[in-house]
N, C-alpha and C positions, 0 to 999 in steps of 0.2 A: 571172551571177557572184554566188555570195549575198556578204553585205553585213549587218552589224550595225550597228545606230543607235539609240543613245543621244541623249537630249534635257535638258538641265537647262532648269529653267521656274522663273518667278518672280522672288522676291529672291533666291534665290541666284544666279539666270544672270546675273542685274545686279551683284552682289559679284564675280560671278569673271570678266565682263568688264571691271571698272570698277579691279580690285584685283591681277589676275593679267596675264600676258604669254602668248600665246600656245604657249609652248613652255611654262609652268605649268600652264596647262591640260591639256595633251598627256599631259603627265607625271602629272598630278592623275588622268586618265582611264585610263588605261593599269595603273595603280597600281590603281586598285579594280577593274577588269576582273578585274589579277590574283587580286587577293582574294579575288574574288566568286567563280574558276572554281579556283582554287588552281592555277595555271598559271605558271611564268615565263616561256612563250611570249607571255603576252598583253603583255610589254611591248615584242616586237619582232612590232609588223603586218607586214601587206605592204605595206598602203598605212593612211594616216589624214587624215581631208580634216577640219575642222572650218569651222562657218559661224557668226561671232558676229551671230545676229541682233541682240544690243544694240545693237552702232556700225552698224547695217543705214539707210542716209540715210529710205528710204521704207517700209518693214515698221515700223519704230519700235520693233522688239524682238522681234516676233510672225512666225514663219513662216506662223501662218494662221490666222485671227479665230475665238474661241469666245464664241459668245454664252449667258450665262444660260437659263433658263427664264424664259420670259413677255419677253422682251429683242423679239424681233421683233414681237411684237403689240403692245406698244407704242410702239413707233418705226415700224410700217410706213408712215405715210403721210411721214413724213421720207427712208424709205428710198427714197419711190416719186418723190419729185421730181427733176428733171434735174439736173443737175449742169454747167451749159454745151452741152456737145455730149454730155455723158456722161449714159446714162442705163438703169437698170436694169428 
């Protein structure tokens, strides 16, 4: 089933989870879809799922770690120690 996905990143993902309600959000996205496609359909999906990685307890905001240039080589030998039972 295709499927469109949109991402906000950064400060603002943190401003409009820290400042908006979930149904502002909805509406905030919905509203530049429309814009963007000149559509008034875009304001009724079929479906719209949203995931606030900000309030996320263990992601911490990030769906999925990007590192730098030069980020791994120098941290790898941090990377490489165990972690308790955990170990990469």
């Amino acid at each position: 089933k295709p499927a469109l996905v949109g991402l906000t990143t950064g400060r603002y993902a943190r401003e409009e989870s820290e400042k908006k309600t979930a149904v502002q959000r909805r509406e905030g996205v919905l509203t530049q879809l429309r814009d963007m496609y000149l559509s008034p359909q875009a304001m009724s999906p079929l479906e719209y799922m949203e995931a606030d990685w900000c309030s996320e307890e263990f992601s911490g905001g990030c769906f999925a770690g990007v590192c730098p240039p030069g980020l791994m080589t120098r941290t790898k030998d941090a990377a490489r120690r165990a972690c308790g039972r955990v170990h990469f």
